[in-house]
Steps between C-alpha positions, in 0.01 A plus 500: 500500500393265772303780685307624178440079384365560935300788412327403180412179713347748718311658229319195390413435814354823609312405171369241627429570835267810374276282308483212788371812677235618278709830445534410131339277264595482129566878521719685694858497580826564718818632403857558672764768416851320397727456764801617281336743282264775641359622163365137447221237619427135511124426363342217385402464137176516451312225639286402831631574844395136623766331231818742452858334574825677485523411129240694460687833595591783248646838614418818422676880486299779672313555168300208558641341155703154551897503490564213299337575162582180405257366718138494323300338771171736612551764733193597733363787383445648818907518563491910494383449885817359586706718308378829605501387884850408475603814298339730734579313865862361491435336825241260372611166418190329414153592404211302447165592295202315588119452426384396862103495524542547822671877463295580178182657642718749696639630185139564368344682823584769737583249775872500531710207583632515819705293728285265800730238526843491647626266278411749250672766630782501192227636304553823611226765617420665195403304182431750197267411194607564141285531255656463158151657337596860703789548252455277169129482474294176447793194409470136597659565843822338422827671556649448145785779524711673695284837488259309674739329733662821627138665551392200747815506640465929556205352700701241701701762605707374851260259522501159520158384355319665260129433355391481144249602430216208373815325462717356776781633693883532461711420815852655539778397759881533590512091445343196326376298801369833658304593198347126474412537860297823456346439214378196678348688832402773288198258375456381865451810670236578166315222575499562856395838411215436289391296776531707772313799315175275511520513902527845581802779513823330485807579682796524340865530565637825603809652248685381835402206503544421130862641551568231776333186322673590206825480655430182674389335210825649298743302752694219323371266759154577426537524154650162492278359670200620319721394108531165636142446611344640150757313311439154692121561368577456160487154352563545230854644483683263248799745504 
């Protein structure tokens, strides 16, 4: 019990630390596979990044649809994303679904996202584009069931970043911290990209090189290291 009260600690926090970041605003959100039960997941009701506490945390079956059915409080809609990456990858433990500006107009173009940036390196080299249109025509964009869920997450594939399209991106990794981490340099190395691209032909990191960062960055030191700065950042904690 201690080390799930320690992990949905966690999970506000990561929370947080995505909307100190600029990662998420009032949308958006993070999720982390139960330590004691595989076929579940910790999420946040439904309510701003910036202001979720642990009391805010419902779980949820691989159906998307919450456990407790005693428990009334508003679900985000956009759960299905959760539920279908943890259904189809059984080594993810958290995923996180964001509406970065940063990432957007990569989504929406033929320029692909790649890795620049060491520190980005967790990305991965390739970052696929769904686009929910392809397969369910013209909807609001939103991933409302698990149809949709399991089509983006077909398009995730191994992957651990994938775009949507005129939408945002979803972010999938073996661990909570990890996944916060990524989804943070993910947005750095896009803004460092759409910077660079106004300067000339930009050279990025070789699959070899994406391979090594990635490791580096994956190494508990590291990872550590990187938790504690991004949490220290956040004011506002009051948990």
């Amino acid at each position: 019990m201690a080390d799930l009260n320690a992990l949905r600690r966690d999970l506000a926090v990561a929370n947080r630390i995505l909307a100190n970041e600029g990662v998420v605003d009032a949308y958006g959100h993070v999720s982390v596979r139960h330590p004691e039960d595989k076929g579940r997941f910790l999420l946040s009701r439904s309510r701003a990044p910036e202001l979720v506490s642990p009391d805010d945390l419902m779980e949820f079956g691989l159906d998307g649809e919450v456990v407790d059915k005693g428990d009334k409080r508003a679900p985000y809609v956009e759960r299905f994303i959760h539920a279908a990456v943890y259904e189809a990858r059984p080594e993810i433990v958290s995923v996180i679904h964001n509406h970065s500006p940063k990432v957007v107009p990569f989504s929406v173009t033929k320029t692909p996202l790649r890795p620049l940036i060491h520190v980005a390196g967790a990305m991965g080299a390739t970052i696929p584009v769904w686009d929910i249109r392809e397969k369910f025509g013209d909807t609001n964009l939103l991933v409302a069931n698990l149809d949709q869920g399991r089509d983006m997450t077909r398009a995730l594939g191994q992957n651990t970043v994938v775009l949507m399209r005129g939408h945002g991106c979803t972010v999938a990794s073996d661990g909570l911290k990890k996944a916060v981490i990524t989804a943070v340099y993910v947005q750095v190395n896009a803004t460092l990209q759409l910077e660079a691209m106004g300067l000339g032909e930009i050279n990025f990191l070789t699959p070899g090189e994406v391979k090594k960062t990635g490791d580096l960055l994956n190494m508990p030191l590291v990872e550590t290291r990187v938790w504690d700065y991004l949490a220290s950042r956040c004011d506002r904690l009051g948990i």
